[in-house]
N, CA, C and O atoms as a Tripos MOL2 file, in Angstrom:
@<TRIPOS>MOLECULE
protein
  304   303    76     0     0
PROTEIN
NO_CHARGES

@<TRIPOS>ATOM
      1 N         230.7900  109.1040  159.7370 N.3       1 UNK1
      2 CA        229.7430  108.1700  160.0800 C.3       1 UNK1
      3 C         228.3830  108.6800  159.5750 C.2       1 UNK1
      4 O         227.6520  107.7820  159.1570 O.2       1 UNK1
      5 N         227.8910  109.9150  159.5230 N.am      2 UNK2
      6 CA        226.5920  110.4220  159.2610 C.3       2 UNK2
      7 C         226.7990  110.0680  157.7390 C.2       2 UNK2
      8 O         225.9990  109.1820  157.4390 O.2       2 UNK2
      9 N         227.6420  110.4680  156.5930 N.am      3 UNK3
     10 CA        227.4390  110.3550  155.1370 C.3       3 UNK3
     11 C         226.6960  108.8560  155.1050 C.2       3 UNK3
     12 O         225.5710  108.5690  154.6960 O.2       3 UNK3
     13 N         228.0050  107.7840  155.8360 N.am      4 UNK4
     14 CA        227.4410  106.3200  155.7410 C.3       4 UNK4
     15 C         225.6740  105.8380  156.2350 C.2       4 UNK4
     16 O         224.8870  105.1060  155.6360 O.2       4 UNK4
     17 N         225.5320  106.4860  157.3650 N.am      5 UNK5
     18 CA        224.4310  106.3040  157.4330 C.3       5 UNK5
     19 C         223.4530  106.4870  156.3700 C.2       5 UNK5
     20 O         222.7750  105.6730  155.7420 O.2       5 UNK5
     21 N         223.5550  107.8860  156.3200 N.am      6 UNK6
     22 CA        222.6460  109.0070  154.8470 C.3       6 UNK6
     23 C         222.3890  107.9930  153.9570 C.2       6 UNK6
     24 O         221.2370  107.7300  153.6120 O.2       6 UNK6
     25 N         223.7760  107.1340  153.3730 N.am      7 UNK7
     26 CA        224.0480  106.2230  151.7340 C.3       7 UNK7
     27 C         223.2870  105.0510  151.7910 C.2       7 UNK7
     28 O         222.8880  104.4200  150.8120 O.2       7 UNK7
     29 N         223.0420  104.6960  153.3210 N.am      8 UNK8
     30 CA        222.2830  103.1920  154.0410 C.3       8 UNK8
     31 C         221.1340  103.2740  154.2860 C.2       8 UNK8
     32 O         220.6710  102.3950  155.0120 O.2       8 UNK8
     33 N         220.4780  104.0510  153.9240 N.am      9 UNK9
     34 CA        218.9760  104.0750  154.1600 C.3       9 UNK9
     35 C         218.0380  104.0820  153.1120 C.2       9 UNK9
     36 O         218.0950  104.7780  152.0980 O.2       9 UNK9
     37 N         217.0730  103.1740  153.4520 N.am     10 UNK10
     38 CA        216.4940  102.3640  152.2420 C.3      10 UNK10
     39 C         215.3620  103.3570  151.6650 C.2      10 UNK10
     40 O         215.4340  104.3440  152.3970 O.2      10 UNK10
     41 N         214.6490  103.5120  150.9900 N.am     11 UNK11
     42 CA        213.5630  104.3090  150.0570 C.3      11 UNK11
     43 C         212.0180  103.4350  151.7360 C.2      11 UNK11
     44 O         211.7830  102.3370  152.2400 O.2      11 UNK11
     45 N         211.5210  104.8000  151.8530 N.am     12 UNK12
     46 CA        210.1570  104.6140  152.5860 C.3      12 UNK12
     47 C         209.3170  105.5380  152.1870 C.2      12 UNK12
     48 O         209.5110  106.7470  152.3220 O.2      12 UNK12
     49 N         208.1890  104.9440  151.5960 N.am     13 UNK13
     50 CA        207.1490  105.6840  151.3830 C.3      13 UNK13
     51 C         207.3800  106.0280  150.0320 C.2      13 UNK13
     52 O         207.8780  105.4180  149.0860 O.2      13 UNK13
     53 N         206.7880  107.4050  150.2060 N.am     14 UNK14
     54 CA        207.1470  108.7980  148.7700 C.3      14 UNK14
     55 C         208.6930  109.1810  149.0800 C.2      14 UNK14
     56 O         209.0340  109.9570  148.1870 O.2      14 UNK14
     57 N         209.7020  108.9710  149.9210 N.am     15 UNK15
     58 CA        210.7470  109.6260  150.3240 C.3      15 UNK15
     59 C         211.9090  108.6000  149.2110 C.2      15 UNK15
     60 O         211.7320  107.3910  149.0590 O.2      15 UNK15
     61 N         212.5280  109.0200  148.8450 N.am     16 UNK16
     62 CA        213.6850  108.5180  147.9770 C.3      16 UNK16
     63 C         215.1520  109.2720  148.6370 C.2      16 UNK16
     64 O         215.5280  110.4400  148.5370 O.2      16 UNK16
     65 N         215.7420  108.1850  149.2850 N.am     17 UNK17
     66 CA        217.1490  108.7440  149.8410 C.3      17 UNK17
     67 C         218.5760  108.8480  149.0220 C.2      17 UNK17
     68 O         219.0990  108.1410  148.1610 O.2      17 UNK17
     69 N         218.9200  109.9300  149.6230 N.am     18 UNK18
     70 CA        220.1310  110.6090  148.8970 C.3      18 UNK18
     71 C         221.2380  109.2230  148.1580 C.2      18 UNK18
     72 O         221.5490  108.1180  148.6010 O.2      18 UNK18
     73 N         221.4080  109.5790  147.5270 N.am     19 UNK19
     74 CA        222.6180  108.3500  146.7450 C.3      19 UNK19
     75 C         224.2620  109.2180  146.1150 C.2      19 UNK19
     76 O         225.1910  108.7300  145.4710 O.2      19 UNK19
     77 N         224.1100  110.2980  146.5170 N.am     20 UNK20
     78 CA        225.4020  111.1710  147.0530 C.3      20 UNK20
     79 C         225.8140  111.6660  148.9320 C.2      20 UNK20
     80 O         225.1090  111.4490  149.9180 O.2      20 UNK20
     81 N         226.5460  112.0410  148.9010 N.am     21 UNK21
     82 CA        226.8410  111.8110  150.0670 C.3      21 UNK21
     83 C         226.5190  113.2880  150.6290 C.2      21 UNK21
     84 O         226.4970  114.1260  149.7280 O.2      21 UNK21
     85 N         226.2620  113.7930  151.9310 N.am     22 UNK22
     86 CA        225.9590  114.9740  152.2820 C.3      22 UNK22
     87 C         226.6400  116.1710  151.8560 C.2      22 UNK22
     88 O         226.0990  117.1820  151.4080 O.2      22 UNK22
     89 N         228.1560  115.9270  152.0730 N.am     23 UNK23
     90 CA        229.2290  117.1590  151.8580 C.3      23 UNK23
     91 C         229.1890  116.9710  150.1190 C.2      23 UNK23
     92 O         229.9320  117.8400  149.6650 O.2      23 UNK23
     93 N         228.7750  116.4060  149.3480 N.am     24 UNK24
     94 CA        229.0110  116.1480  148.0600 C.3      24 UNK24
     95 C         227.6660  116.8920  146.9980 C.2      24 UNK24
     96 O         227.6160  116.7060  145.7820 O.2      24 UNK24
     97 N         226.7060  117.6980  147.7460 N.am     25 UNK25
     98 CA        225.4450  118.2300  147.1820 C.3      25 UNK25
     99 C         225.8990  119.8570  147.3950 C.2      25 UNK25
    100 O         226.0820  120.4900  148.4350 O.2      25 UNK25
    101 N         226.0020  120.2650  145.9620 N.am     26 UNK26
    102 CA        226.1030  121.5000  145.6080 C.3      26 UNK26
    103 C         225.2850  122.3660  145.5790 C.2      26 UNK26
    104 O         225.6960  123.5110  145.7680 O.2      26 UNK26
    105 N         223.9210  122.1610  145.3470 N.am     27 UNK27
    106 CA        223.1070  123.0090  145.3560 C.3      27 UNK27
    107 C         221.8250  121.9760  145.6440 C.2      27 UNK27
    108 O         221.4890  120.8750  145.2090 O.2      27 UNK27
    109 N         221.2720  122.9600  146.6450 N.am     28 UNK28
    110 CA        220.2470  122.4190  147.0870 C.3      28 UNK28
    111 C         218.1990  122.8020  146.6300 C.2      28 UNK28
    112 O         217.5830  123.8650  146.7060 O.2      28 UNK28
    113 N         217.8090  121.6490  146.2660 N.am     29 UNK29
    114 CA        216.2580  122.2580  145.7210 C.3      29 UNK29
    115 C         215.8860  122.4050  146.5560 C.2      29 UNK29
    116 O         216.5530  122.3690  147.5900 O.2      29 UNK29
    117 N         214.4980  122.6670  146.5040 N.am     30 UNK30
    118 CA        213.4230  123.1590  147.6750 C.3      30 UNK30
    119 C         212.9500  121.5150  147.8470 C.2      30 UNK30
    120 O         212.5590  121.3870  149.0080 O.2      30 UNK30
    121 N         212.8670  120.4880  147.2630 N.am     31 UNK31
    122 CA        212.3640  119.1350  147.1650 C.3      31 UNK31
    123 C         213.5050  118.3820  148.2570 C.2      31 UNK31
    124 O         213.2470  117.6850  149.2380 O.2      31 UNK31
    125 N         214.8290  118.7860  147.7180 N.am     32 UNK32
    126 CA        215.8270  118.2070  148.4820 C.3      32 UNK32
    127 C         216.0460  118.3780  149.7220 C.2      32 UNK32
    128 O         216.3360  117.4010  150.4130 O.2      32 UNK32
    129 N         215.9310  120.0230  150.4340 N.am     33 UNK33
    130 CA        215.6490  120.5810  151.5050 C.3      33 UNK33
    131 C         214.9710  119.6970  152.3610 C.2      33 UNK33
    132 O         215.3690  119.0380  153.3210 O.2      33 UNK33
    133 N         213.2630  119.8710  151.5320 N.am     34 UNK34
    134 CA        212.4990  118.6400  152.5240 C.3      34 UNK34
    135 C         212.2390  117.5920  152.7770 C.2      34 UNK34
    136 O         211.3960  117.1870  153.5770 O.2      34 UNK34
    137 N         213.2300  116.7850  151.8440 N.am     35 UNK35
    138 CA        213.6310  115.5120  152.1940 C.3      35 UNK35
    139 C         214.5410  115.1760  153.0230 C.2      35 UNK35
    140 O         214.4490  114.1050  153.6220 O.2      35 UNK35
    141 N         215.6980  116.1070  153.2390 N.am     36 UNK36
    142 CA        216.8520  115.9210  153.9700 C.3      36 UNK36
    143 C         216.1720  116.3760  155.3290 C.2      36 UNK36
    144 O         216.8830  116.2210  156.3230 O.2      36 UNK36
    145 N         214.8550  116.9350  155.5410 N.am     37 UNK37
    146 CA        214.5440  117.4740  156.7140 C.3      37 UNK37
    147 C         213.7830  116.3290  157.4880 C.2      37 UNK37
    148 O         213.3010  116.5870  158.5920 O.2      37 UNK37
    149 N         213.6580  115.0260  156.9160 N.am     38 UNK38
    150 CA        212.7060  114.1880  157.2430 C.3      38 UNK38
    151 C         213.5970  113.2600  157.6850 C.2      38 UNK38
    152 O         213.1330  112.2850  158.2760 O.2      38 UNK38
    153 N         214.7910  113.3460  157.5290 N.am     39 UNK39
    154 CA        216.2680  112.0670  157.5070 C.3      39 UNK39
    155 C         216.9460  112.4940  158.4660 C.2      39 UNK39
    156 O         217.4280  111.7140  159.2870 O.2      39 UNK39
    157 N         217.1140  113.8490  158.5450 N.am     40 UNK40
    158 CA        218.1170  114.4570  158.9320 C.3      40 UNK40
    159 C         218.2150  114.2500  160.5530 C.2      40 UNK40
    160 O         219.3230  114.0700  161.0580 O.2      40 UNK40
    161 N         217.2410  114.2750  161.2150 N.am     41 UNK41
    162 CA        217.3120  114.3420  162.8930 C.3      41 UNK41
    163 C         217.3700  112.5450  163.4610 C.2      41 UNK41
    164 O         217.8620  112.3520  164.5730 O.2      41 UNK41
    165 N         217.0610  111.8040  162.9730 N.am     42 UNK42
    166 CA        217.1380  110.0350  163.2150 C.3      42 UNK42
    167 C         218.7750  109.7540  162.3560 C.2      42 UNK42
    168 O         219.5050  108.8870  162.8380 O.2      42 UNK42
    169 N         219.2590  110.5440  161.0830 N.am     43 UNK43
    170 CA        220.8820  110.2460  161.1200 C.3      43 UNK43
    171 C         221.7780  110.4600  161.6780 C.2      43 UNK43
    172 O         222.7580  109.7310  161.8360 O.2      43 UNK43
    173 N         221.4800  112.0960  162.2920 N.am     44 UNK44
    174 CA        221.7470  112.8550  163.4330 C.3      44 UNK44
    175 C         222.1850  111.3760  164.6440 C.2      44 UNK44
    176 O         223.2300  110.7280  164.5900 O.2      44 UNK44
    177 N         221.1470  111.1830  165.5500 N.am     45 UNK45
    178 CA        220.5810  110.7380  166.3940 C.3      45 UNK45
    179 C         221.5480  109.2570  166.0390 C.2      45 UNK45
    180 O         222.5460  109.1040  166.7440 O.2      45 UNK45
    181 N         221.2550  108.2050  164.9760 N.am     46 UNK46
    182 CA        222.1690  107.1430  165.0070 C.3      46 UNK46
    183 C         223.9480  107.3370  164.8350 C.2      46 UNK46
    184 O         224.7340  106.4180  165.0650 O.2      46 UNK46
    185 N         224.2680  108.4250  164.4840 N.am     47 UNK47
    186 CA        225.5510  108.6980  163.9140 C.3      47 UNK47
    187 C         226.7690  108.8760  165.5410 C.2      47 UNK47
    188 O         227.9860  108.7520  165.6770 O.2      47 UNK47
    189 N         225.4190  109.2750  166.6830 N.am     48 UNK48
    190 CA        225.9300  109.1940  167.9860 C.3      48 UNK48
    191 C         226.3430  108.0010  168.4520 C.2      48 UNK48
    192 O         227.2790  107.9640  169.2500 O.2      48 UNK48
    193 N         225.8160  107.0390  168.0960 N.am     49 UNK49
    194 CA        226.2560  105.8340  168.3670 C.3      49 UNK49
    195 C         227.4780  104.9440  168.7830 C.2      49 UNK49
    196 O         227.6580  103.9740  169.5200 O.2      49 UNK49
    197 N         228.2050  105.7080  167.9900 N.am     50 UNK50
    198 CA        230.0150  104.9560  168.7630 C.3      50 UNK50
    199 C         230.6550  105.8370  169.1670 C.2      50 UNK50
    200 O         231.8790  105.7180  169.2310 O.2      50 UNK50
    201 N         229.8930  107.2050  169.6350 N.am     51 UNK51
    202 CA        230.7030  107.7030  170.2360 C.3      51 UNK51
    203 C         231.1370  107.7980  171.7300 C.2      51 UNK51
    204 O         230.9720  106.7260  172.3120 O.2      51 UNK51
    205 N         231.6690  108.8320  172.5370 N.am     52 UNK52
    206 CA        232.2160  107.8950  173.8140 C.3      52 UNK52
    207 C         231.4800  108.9720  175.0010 C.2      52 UNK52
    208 O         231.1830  110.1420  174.7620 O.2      52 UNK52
    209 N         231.2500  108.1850  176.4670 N.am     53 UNK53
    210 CA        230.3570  108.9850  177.1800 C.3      53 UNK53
    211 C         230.6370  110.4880  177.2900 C.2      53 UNK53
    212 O         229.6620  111.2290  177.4180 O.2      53 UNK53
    213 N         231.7630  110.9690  177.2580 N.am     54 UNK54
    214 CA        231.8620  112.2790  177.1230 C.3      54 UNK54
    215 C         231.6770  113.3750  176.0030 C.2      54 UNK54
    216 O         231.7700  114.6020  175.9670 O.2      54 UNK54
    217 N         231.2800  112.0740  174.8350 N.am     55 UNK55
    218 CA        230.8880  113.0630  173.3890 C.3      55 UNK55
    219 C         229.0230  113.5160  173.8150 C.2      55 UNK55
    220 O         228.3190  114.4050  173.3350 O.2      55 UNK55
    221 N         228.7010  112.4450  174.9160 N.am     56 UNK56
    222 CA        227.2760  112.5890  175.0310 C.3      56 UNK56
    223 C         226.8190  114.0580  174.9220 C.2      56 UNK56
    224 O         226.1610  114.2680  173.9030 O.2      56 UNK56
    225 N         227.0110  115.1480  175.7390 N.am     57 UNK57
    226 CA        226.7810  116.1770  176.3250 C.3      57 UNK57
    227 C         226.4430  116.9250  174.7850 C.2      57 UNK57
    228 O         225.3220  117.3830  174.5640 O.2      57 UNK57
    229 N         227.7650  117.0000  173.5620 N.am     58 UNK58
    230 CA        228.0810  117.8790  172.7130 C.3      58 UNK58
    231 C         226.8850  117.0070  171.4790 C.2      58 UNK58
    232 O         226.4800  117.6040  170.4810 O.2      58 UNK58
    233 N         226.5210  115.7260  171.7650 N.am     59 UNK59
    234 CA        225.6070  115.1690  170.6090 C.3      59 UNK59
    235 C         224.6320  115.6490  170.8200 C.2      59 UNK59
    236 O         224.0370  116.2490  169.9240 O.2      59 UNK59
    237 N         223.9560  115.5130  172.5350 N.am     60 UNK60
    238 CA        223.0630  116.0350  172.5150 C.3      60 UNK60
    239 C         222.4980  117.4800  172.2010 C.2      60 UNK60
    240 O         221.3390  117.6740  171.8340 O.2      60 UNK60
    241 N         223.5090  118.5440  172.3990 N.am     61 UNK61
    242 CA        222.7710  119.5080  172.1910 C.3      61 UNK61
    243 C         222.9510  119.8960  170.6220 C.2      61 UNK61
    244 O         222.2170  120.7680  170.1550 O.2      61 UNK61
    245 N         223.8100  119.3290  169.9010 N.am     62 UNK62
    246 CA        223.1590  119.3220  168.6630 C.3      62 UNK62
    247 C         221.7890  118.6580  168.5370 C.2      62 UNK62
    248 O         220.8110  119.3870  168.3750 O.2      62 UNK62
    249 N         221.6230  117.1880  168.6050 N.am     63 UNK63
    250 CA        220.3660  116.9360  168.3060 C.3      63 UNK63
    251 C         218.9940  117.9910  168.6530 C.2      63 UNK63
    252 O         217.9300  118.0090  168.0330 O.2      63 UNK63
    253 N         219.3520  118.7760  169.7410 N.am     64 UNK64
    254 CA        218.6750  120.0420  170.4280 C.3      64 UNK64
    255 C         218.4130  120.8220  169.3430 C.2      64 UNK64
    256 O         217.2500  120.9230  168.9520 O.2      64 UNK64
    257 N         219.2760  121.3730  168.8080 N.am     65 UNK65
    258 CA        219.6940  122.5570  168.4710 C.3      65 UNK65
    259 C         218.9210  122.1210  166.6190 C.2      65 UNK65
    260 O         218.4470  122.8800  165.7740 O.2      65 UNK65
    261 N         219.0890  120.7600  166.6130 N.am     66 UNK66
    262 CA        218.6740  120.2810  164.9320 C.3      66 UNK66
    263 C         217.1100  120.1710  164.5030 C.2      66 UNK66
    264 O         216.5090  120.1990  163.4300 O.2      66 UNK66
    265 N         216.6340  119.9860  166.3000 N.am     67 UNK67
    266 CA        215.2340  119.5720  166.4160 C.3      67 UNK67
    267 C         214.3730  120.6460  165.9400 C.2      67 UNK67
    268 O         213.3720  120.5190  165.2350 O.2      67 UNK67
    269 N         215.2630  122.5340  166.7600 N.am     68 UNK68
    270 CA        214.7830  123.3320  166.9380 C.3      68 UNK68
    271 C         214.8670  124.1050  165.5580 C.2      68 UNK68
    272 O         214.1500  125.0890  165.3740 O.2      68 UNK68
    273 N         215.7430  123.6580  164.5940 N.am     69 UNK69
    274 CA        216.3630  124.3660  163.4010 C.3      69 UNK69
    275 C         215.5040  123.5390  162.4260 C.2      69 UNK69
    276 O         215.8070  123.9700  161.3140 O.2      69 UNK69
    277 N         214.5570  122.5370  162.2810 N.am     70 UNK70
    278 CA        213.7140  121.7520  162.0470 C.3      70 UNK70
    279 C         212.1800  122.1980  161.8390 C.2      70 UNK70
    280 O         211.5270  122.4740  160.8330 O.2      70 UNK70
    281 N         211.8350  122.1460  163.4220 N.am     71 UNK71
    282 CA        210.7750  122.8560  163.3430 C.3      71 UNK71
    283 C         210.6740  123.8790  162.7410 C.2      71 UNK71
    284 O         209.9640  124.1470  161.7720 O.2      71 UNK71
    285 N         211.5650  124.6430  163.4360 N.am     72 UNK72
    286 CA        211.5450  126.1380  162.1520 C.3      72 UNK72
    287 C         210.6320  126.0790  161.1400 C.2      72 UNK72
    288 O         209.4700  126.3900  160.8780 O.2      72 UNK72
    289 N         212.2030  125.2410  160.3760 N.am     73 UNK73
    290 CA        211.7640  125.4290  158.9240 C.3      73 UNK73
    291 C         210.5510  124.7190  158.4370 C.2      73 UNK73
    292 O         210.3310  124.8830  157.2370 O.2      73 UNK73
    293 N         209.7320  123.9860  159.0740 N.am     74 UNK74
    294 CA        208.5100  123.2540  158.8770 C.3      74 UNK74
    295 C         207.5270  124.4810  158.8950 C.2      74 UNK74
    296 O         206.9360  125.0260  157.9620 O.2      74 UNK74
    297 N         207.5360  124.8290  160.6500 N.am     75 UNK75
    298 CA        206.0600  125.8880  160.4680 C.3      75 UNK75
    299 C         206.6990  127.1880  159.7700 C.2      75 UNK75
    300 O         206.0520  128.1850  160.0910 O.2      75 UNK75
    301 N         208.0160  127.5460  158.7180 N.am     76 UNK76
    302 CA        207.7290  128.5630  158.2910 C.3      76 UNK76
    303 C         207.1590  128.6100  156.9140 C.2      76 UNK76
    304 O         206.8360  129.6890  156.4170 O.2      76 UNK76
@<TRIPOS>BOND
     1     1     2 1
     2     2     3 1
     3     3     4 2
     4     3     5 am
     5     5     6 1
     6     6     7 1
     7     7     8 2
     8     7     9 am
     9     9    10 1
    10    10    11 1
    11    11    12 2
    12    11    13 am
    13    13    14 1
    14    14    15 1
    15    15    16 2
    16    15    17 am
    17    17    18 1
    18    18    19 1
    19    19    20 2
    20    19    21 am
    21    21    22 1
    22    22    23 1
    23    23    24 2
    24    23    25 am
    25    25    26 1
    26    26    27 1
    27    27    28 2
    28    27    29 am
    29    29    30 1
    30    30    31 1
    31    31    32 2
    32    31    33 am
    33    33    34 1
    34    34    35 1
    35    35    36 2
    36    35    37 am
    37    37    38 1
    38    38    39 1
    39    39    40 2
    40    39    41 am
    41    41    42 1
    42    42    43 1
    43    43    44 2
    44    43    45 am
    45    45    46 1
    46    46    47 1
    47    47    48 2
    48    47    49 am
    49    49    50 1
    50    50    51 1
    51    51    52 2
    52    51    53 am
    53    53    54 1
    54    54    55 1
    55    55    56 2
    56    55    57 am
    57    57    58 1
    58    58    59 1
    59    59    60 2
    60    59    61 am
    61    61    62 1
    62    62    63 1
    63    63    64 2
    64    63    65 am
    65    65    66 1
    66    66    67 1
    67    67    68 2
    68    67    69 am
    69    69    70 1
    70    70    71 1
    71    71    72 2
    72    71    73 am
    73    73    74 1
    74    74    75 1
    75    75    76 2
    76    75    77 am
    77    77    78 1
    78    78    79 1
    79    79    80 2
    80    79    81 am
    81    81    82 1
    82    82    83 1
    83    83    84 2
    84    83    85 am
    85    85    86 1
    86    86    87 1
    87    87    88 2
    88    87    89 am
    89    89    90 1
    90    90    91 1
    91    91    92 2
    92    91    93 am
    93    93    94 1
    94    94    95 1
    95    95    96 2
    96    95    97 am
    97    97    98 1
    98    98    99 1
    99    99   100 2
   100    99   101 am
   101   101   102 1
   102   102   103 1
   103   103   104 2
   104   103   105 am
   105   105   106 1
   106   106   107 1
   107   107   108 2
   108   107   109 am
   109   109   110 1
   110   110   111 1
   111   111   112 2
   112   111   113 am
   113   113   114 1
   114   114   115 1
   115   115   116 2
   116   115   117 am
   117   117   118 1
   118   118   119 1
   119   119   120 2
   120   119   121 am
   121   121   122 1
   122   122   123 1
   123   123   124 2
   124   123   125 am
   125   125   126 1
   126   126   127 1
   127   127   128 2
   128   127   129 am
   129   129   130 1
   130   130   131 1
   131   131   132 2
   132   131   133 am
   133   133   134 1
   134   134   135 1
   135   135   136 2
   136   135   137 am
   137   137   138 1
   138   138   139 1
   139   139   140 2
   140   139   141 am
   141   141   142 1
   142   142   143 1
   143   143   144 2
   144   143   145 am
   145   145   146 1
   146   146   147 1
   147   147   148 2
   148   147   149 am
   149   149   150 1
   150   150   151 1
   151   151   152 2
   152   151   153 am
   153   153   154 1
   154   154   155 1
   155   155   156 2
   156   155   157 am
   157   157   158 1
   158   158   159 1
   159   159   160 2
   160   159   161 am
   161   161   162 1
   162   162   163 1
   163   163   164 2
   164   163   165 am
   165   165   166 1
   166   166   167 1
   167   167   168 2
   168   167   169 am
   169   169   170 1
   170   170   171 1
   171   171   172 2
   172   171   173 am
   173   173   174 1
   174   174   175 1
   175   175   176 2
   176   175   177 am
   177   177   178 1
   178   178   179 1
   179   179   180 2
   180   179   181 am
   181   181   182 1
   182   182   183 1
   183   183   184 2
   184   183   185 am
   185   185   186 1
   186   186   187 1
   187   187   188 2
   188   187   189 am
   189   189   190 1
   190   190   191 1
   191   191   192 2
   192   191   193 am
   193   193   194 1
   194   194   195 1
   195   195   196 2
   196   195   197 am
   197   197   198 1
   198   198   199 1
   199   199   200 2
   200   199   201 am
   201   201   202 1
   202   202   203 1
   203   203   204 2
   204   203   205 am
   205   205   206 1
   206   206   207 1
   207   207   208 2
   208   207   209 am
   209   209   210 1
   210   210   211 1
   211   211   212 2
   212   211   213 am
   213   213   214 1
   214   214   215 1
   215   215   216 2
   216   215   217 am
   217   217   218 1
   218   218   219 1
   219   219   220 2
   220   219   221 am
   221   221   222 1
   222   222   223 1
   223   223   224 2
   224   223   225 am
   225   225   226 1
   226   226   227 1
   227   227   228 2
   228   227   229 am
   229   229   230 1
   230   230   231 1
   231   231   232 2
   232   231   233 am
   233   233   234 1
   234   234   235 1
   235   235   236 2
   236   235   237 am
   237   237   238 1
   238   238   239 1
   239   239   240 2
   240   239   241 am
   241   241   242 1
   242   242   243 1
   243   243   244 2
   244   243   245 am
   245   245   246 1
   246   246   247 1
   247   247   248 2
   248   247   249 am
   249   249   250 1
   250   250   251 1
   251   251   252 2
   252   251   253 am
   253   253   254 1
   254   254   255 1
   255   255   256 2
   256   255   257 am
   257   257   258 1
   258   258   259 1
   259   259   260 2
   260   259   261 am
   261   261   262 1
   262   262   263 1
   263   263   264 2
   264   263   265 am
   265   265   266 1
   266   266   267 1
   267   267   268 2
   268   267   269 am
   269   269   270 1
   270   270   271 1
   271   271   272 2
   272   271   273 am
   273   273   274 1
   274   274   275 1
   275   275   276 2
   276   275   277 am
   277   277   278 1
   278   278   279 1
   279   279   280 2
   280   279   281 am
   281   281   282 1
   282   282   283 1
   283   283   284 2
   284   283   285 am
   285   285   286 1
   286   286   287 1
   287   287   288 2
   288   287   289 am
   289   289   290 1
   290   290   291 1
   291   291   292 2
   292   291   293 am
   293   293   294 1
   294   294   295 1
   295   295   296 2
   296   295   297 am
   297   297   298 1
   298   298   299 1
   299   299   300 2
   300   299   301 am
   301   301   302 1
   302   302   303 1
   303   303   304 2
@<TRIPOS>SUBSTRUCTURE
     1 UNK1         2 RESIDUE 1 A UNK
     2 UNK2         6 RESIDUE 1 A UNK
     3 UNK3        10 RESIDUE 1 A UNK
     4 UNK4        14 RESIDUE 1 A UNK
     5 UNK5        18 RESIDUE 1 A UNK
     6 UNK6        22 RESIDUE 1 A UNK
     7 UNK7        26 RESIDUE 1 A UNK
     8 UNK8        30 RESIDUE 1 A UNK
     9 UNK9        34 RESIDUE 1 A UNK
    10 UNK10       38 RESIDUE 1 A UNK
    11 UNK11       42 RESIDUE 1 A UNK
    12 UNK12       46 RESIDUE 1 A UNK
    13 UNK13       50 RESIDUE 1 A UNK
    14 UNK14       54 RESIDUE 1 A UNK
    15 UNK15       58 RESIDUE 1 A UNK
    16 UNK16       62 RESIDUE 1 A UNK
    17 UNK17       66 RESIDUE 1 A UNK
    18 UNK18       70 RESIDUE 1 A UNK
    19 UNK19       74 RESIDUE 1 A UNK
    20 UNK20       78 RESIDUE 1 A UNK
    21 UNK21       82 RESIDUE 1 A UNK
    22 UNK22       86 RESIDUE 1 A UNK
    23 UNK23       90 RESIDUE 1 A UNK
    24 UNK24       94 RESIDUE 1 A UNK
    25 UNK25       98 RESIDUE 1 A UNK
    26 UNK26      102 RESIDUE 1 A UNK
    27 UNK27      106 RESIDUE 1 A UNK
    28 UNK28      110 RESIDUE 1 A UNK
    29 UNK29      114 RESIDUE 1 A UNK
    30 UNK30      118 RESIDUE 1 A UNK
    31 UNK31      122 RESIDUE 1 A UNK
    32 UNK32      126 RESIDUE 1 A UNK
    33 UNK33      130 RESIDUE 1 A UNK
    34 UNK34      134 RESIDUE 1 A UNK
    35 UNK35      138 RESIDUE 1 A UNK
    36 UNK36      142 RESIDUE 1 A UNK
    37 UNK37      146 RESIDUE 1 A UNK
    38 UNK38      150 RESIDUE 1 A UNK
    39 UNK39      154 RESIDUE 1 A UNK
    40 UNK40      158 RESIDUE 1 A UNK
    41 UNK41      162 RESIDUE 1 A UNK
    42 UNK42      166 RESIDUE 1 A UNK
    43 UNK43      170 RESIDUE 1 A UNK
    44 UNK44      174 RESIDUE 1 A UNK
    45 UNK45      178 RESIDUE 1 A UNK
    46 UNK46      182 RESIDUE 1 A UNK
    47 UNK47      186 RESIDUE 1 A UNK
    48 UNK48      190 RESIDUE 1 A UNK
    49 UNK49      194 RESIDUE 1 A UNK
    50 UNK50      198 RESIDUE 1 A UNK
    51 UNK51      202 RESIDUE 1 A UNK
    52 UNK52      206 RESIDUE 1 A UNK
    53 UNK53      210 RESIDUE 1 A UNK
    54 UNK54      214 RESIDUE 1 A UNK
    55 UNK55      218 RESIDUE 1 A UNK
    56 UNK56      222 RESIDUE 1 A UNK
    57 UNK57      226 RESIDUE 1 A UNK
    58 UNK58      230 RESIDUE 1 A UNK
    59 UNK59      234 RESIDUE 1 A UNK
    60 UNK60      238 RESIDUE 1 A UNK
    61 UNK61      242 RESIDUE 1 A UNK
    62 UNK62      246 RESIDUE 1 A UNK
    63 UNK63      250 RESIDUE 1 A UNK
    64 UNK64      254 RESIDUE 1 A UNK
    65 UNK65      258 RESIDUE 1 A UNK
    66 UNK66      262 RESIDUE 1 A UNK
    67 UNK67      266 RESIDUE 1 A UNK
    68 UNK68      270 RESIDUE 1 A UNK
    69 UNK69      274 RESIDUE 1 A UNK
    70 UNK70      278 RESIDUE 1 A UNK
    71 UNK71      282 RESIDUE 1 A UNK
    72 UNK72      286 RESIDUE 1 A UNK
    73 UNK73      290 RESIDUE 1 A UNK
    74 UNK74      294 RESIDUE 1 A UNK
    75 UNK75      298 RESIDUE 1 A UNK
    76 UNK76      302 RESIDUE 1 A UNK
């Protein structure tokens, strides 16, 4: 479900979205990095969507854990 999302999202702004699929990017630029860092926590976040009340617990603390692995890499 996350690749599909990734492939469905339209161009905003300066941002131009991936037109390969996540598991399908071999090497990653420093350009690509921070684009995927701008997508990455709202594909995250919709990809939860059909899943079932007991997946809740394990989505959320990824989304946690993506927010915090995020920031990071922003203020470093």
């Amino acid at each position: 479900m996350f690749n599909a999302i990734l492939l469905s999202l339209p161009a905003y702004h300066d941002l131009t979205p991936e037109y390969i699929s996540y598991e399908d990017i071999v090497q990653w630029t420093g350009k690509a990095i921070n684009e995927m860092n701008q997508y990455l926590l709202g594909v995250l976040t919709q990809s939860q969507g059909g899943s079932s009340p007991a997946q809740h617990p394990i989505f959320n603390c990824a989304i946690e854990c993506t927010r915090a692995l995020l920031e990071f890499n922003i203020s470093a």
